[in-house]
Each structure stands twice: as C-alpha cells, then as structure tokens.
mmCIF file of the N, C-alpha and C atoms, coordinates in Angstrom:
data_MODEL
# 
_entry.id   MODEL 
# 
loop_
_atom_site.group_PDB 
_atom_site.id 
_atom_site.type_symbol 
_atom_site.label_atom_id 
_atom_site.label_alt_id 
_atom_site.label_comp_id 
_atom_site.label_asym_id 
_atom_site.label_entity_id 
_atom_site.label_seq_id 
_atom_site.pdbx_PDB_ins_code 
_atom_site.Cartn_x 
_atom_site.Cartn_y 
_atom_site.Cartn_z 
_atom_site.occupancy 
_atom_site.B_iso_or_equiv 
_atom_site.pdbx_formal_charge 
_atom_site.auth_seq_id 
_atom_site.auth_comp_id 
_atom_site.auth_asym_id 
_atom_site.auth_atom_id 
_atom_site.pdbx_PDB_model_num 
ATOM 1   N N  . UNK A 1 1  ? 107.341 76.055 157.045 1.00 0.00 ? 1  UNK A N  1 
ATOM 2   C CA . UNK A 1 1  ? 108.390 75.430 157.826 1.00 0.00 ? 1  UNK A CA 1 
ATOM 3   C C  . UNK A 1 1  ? 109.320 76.505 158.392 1.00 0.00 ? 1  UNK A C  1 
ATOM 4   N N  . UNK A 1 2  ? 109.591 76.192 159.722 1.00 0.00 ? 2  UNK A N  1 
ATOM 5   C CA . UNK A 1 2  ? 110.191 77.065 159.973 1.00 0.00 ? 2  UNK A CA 1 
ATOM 6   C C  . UNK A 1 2  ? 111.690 77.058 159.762 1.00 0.00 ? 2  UNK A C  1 
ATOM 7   N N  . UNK A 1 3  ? 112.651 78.333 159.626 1.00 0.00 ? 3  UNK A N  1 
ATOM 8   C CA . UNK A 1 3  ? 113.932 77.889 159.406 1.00 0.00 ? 3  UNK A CA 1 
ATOM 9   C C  . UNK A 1 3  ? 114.926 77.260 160.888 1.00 0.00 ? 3  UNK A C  1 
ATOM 10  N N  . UNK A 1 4  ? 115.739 77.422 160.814 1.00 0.00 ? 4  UNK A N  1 
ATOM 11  C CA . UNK A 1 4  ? 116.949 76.740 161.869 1.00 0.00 ? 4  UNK A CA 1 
ATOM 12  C C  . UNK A 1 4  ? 117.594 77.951 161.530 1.00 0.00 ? 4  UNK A C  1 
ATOM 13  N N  . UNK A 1 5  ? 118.742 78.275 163.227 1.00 0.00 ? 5  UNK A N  1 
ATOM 14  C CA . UNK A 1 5  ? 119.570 79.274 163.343 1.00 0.00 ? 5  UNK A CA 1 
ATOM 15  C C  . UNK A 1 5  ? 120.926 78.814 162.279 1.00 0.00 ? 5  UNK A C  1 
ATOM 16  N N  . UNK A 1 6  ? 121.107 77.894 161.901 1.00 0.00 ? 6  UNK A N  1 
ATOM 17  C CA . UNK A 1 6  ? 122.170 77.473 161.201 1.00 0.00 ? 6  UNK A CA 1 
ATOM 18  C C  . UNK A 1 6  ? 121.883 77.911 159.635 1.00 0.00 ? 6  UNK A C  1 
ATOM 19  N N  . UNK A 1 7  ? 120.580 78.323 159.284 1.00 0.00 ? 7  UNK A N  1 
ATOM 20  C CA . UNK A 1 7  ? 120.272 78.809 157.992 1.00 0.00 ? 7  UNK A CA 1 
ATOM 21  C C  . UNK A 1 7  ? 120.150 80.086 158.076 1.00 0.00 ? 7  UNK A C  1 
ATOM 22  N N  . UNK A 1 8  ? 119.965 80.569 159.469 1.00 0.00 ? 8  UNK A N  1 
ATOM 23  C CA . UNK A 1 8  ? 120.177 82.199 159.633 1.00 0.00 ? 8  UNK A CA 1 
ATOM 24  C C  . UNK A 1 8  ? 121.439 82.332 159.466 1.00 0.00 ? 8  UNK A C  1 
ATOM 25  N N  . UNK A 1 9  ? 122.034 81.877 160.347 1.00 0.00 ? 9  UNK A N  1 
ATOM 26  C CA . UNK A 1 9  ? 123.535 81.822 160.215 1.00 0.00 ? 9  UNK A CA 1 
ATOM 27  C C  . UNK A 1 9  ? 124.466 82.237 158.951 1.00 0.00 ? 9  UNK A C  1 
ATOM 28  N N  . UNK A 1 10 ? 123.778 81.123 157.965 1.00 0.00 ? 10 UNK A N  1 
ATOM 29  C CA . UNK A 1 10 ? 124.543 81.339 156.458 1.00 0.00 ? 10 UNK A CA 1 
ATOM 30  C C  . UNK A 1 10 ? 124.064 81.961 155.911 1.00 0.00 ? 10 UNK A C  1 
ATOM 31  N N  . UNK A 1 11 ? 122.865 82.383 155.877 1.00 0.00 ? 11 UNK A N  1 
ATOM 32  C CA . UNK A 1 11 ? 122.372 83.237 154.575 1.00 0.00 ? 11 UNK A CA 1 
ATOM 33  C C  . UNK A 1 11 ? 123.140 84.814 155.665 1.00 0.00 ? 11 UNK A C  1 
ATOM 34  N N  . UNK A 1 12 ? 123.347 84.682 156.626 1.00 0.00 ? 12 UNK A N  1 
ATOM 35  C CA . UNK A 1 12 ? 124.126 86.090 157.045 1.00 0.00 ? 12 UNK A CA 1 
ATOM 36  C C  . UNK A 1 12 ? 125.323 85.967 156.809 1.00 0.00 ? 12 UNK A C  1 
ATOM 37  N N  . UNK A 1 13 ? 126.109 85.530 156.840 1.00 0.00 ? 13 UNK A N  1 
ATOM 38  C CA . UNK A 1 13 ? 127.374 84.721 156.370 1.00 0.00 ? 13 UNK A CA 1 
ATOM 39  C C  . UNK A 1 13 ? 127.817 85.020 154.795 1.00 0.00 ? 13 UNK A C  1 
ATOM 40  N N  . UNK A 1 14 ? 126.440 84.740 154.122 1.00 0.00 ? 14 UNK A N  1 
ATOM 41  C CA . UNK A 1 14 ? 126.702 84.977 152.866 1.00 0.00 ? 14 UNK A CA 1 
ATOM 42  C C  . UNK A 1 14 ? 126.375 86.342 152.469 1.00 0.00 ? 14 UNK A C  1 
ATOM 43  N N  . UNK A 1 15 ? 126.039 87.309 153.570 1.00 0.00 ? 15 UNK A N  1 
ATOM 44  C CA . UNK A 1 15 ? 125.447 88.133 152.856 1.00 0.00 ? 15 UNK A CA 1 
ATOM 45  C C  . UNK A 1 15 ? 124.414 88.728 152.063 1.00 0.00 ? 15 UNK A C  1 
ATOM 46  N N  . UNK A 1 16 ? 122.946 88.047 152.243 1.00 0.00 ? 16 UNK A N  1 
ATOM 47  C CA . UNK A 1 16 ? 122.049 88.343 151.800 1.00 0.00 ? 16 UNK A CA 1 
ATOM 48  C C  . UNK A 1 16 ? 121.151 89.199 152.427 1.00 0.00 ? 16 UNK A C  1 
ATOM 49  N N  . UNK A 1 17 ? 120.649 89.883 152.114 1.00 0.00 ? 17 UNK A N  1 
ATOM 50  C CA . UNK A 1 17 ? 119.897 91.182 152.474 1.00 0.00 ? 17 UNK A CA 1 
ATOM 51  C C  . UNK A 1 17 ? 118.945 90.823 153.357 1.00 0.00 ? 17 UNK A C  1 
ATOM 52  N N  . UNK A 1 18 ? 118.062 89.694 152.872 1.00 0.00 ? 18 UNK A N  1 
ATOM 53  C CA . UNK A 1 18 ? 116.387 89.329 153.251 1.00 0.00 ? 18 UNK A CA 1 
ATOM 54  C C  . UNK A 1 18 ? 116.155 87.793 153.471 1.00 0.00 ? 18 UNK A C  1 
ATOM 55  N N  . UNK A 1 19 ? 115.996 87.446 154.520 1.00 0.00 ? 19 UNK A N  1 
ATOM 56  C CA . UNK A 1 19 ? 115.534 85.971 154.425 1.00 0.00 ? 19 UNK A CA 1 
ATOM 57  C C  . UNK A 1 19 ? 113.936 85.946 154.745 1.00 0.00 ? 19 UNK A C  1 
ATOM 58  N N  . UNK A 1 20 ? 112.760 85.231 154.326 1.00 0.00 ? 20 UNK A N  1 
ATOM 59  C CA . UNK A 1 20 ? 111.777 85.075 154.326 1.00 0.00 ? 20 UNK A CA 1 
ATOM 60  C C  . UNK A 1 20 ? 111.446 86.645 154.992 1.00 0.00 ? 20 UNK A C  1 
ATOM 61  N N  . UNK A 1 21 ? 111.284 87.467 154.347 1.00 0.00 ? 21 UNK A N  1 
ATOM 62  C CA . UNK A 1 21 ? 111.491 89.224 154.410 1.00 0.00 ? 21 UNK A CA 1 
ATOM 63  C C  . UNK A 1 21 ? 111.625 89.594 155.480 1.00 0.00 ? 21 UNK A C  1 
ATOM 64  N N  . UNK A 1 22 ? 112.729 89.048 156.269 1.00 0.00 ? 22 UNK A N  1 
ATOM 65  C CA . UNK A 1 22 ? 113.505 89.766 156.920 1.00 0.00 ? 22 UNK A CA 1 
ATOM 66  C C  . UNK A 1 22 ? 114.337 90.419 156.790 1.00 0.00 ? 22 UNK A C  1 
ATOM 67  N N  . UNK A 1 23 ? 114.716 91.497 157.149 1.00 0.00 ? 23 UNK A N  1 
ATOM 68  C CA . UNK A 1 23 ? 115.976 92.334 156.944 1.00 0.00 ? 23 UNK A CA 1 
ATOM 69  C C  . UNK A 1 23 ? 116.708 91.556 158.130 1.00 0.00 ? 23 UNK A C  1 
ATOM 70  N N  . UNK A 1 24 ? 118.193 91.153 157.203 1.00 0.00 ? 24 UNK A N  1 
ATOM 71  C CA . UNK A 1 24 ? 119.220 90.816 157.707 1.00 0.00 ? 24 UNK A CA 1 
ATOM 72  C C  . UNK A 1 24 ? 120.746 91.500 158.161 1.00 0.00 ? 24 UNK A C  1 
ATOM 73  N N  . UNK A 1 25 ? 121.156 91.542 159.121 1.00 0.00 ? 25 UNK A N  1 
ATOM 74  C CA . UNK A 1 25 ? 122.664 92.611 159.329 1.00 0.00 ? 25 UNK A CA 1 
ATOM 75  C C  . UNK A 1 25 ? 123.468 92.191 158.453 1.00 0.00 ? 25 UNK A C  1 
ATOM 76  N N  . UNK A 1 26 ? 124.297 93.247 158.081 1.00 0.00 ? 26 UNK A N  1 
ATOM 77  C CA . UNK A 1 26 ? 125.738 92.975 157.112 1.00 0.00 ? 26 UNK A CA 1 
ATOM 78  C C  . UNK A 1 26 ? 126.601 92.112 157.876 1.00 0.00 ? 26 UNK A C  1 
ATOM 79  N N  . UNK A 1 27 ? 127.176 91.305 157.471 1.00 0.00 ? 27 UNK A N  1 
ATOM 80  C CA . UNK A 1 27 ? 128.400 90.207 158.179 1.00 0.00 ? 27 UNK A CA 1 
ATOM 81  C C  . UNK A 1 27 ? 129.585 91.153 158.853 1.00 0.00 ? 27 UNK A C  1 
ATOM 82  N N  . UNK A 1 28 ? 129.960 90.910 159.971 1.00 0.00 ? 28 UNK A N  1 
ATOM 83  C CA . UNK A 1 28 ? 130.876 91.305 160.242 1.00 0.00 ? 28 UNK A CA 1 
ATOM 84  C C  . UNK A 1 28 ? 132.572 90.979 159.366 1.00 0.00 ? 28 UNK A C  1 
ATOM 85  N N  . UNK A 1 29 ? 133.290 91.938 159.008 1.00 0.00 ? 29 UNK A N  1 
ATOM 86  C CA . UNK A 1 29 ? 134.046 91.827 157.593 1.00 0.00 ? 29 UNK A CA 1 
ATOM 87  C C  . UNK A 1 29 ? 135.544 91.460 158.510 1.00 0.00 ? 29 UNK A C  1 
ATOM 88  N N  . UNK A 1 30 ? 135.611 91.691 159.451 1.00 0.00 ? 30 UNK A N  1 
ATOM 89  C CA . UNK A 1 30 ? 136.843 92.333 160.154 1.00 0.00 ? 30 UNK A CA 1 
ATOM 90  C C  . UNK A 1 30 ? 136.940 91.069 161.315 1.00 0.00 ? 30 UNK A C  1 
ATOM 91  N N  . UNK A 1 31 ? 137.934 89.951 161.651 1.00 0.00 ? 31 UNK A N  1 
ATOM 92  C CA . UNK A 1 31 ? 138.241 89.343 162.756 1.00 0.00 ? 31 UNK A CA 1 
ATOM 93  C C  . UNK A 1 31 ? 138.649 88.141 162.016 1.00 0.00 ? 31 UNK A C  1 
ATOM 94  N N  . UNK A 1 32 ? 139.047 86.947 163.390 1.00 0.00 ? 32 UNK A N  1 
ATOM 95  C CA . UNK A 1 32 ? 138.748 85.779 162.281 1.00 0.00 ? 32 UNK A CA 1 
ATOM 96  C C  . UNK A 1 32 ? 137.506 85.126 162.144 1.00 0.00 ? 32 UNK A C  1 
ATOM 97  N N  . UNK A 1 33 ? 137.634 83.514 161.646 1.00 0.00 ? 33 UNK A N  1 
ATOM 98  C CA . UNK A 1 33 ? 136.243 83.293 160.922 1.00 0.00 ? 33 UNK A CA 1 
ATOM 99  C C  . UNK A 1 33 ? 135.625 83.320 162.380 1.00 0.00 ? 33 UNK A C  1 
ATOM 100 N N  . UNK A 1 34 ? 136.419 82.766 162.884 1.00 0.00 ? 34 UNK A N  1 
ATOM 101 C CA . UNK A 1 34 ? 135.612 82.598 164.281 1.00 0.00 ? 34 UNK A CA 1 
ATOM 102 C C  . UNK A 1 34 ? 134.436 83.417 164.911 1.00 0.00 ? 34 UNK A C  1 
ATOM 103 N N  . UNK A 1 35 ? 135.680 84.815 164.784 1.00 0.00 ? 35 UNK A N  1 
ATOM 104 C CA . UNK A 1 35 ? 134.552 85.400 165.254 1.00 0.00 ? 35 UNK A CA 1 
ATOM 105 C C  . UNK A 1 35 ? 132.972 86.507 164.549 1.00 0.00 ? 35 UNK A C  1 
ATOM 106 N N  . UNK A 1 36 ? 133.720 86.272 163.063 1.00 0.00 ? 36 UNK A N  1 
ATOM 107 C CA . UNK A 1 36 ? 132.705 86.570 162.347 1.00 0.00 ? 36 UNK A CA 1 
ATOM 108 C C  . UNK A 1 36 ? 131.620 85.595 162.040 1.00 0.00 ? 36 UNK A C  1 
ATOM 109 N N  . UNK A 1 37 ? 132.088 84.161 162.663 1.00 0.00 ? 37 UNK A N  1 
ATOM 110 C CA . UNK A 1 37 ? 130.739 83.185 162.344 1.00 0.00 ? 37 UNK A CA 1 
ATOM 111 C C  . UNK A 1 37 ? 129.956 83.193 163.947 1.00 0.00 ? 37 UNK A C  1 
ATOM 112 N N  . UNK A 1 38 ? 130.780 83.813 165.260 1.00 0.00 ? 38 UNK A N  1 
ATOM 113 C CA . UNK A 1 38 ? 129.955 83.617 165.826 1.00 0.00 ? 38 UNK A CA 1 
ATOM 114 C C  . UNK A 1 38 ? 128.910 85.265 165.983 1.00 0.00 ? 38 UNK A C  1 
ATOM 115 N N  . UNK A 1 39 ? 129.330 85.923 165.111 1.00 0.00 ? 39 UNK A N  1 
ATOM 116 C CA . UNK A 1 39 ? 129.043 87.418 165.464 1.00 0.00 ? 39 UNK A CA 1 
ATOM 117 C C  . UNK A 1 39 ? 127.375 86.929 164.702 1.00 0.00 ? 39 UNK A C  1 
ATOM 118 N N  . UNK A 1 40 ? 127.515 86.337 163.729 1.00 0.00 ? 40 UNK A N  1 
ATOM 119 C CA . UNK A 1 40 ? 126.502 86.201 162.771 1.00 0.00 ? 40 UNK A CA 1 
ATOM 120 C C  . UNK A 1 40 ? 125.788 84.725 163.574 1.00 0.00 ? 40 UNK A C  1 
ATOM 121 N N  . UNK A 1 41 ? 126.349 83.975 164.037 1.00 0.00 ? 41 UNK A N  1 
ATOM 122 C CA . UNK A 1 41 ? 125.188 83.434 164.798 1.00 0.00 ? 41 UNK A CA 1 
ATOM 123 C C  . UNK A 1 41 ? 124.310 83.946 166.185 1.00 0.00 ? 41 UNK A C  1 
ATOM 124 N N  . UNK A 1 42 ? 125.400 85.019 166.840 1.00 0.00 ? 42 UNK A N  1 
ATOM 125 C CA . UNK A 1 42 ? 124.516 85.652 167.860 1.00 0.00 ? 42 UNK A CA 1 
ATOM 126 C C  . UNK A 1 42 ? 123.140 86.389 167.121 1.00 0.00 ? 42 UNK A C  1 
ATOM 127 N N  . UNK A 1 43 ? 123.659 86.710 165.723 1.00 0.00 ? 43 UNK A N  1 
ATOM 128 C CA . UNK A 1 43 ? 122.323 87.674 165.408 1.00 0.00 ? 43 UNK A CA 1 
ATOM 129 C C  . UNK A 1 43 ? 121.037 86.721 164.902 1.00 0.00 ? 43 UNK A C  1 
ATOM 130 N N  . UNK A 1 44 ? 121.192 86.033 164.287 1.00 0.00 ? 44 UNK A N  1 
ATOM 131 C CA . UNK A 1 44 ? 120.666 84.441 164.104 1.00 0.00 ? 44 UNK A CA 1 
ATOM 132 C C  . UNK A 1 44 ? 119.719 84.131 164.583 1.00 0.00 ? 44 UNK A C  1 
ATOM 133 N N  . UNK A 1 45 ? 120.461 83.930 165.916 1.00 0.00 ? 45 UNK A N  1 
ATOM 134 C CA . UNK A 1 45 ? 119.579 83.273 167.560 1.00 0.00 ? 45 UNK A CA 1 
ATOM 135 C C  . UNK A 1 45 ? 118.716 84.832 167.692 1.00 0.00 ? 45 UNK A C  1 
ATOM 136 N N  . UNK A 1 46 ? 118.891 85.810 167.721 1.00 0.00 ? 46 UNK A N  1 
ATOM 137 C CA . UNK A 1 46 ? 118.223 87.280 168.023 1.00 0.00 ? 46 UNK A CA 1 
ATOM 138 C C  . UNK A 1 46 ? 117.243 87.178 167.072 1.00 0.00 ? 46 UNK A C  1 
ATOM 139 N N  . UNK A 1 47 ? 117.273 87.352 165.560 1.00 0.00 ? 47 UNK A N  1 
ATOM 140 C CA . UNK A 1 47 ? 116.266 87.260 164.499 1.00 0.00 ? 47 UNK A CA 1 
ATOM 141 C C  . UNK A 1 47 ? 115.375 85.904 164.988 1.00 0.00 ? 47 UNK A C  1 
ATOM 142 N N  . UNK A 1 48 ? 116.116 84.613 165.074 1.00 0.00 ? 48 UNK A N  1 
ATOM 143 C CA . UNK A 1 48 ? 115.217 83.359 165.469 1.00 0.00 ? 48 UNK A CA 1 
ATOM 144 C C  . UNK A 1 48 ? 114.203 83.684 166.313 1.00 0.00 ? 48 UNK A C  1 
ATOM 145 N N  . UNK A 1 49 ? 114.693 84.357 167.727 1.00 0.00 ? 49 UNK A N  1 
ATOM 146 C CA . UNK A 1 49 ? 113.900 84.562 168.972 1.00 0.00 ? 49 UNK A CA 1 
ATOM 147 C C  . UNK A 1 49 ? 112.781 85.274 168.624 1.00 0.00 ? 49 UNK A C  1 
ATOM 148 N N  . UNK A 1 50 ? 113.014 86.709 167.526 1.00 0.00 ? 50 UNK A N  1 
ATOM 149 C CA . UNK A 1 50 ? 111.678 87.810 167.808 1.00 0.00 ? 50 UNK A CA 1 
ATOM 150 C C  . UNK A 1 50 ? 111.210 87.083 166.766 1.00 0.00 ? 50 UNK A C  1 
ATOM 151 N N  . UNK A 1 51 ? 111.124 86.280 165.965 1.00 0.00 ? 51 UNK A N  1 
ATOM 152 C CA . UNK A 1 51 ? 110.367 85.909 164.836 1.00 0.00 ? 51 UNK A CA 1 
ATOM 153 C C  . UNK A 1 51 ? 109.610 84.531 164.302 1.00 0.00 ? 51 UNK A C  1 
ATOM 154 N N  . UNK A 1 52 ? 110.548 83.611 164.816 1.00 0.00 ? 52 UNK A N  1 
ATOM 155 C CA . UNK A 1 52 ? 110.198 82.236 164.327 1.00 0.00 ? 52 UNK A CA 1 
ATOM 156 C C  . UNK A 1 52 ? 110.040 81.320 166.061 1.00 0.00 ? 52 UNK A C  1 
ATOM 157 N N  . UNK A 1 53 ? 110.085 81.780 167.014 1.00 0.00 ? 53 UNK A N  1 
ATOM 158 C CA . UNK A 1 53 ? 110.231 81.206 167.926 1.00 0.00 ? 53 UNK A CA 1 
ATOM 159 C C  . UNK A 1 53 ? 108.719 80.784 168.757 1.00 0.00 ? 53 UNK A C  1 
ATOM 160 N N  . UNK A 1 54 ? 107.846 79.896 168.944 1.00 0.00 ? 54 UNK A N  1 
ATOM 161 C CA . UNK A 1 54 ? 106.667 79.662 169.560 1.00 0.00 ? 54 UNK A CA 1 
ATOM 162 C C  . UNK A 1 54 ? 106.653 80.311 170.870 1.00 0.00 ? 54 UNK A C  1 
ATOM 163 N N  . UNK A 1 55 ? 106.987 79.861 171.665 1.00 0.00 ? 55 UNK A N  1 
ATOM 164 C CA . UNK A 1 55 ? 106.337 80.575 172.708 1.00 0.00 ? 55 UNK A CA 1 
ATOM 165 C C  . UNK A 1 55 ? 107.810 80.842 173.135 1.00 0.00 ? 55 UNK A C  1 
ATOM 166 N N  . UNK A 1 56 ? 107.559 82.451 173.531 1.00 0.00 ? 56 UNK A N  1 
ATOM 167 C CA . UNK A 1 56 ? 108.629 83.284 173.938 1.00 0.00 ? 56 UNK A CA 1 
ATOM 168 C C  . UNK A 1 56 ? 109.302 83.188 174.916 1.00 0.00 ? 56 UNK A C  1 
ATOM 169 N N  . UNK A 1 57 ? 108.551 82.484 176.242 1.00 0.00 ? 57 UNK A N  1 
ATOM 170 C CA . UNK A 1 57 ? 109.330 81.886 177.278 1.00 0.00 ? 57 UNK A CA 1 
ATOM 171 C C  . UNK A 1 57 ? 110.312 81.363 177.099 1.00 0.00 ? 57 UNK A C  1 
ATOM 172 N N  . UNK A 1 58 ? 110.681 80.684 176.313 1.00 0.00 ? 58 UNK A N  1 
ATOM 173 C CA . UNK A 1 58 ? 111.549 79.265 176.056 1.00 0.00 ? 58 UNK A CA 1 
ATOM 174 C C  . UNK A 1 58 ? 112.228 79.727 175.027 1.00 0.00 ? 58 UNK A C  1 
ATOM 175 N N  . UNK A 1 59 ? 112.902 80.898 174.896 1.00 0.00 ? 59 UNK A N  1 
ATOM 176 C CA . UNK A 1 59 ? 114.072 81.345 173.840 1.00 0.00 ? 59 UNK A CA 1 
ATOM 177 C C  . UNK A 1 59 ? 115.022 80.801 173.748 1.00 0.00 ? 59 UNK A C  1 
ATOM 178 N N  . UNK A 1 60 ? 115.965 80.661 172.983 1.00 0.00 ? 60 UNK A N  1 
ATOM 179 C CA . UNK A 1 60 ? 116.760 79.882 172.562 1.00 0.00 ? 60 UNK A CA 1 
ATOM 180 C C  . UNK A 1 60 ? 118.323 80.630 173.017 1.00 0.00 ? 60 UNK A C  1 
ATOM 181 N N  . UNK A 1 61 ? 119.126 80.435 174.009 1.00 0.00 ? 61 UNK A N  1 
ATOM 182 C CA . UNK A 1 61 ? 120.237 81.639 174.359 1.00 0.00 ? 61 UNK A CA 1 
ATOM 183 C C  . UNK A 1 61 ? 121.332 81.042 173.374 1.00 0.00 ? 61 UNK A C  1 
# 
C-alpha cells in the first residue's frame, strides 16, 4: 500500500530518519508551525513524486 503525503508529512514532522527505507530530511527546527509544517510537506510531495508516484506525468504539485 502505498503511503499518503500526509504520512510523509508526519513521520518528517516527527523526526524519523527512514520511512519504508527512505531516507528522510531533518524537520526544519526554526519558524512557526506553519512554516515548518509546510517546509516538511513540500519535501513529502518531493519524496511522494520520485518514489511512490505511478506514472510520472501526473505529479502531484
């Protein structure tokens, strides 16, 4: 099954290293939540796109 950007989202959020062995970025530590939740969903949608995404045309912006 594949995951959802909203589970990328949190497990970056929370800080975990590896999701289904991916290497994940460190959370941005510094702003408000705002923009540390959207810093970590831009990367999300980026990990989603090169990895879990069917056909590449149709990326997810």
């Amino acid at each position: 099954m594949k995951p959802t950007i909203e589970q990328l989202t949190s497990a970056i959020l929370s800080n975990k290293e590896f999701f289904q062995n991916i290497k994940l970025p460190v959370p941005q530590k510094y702003g408000t939540f705002y923009q540390c939740r959207s810093y970590a969903k831009f990367c999300a949608t980026r990990i989603f796109n090169e990895n879990f995404k069917d056909n590449k045309s149709e990326e997810v912006h």
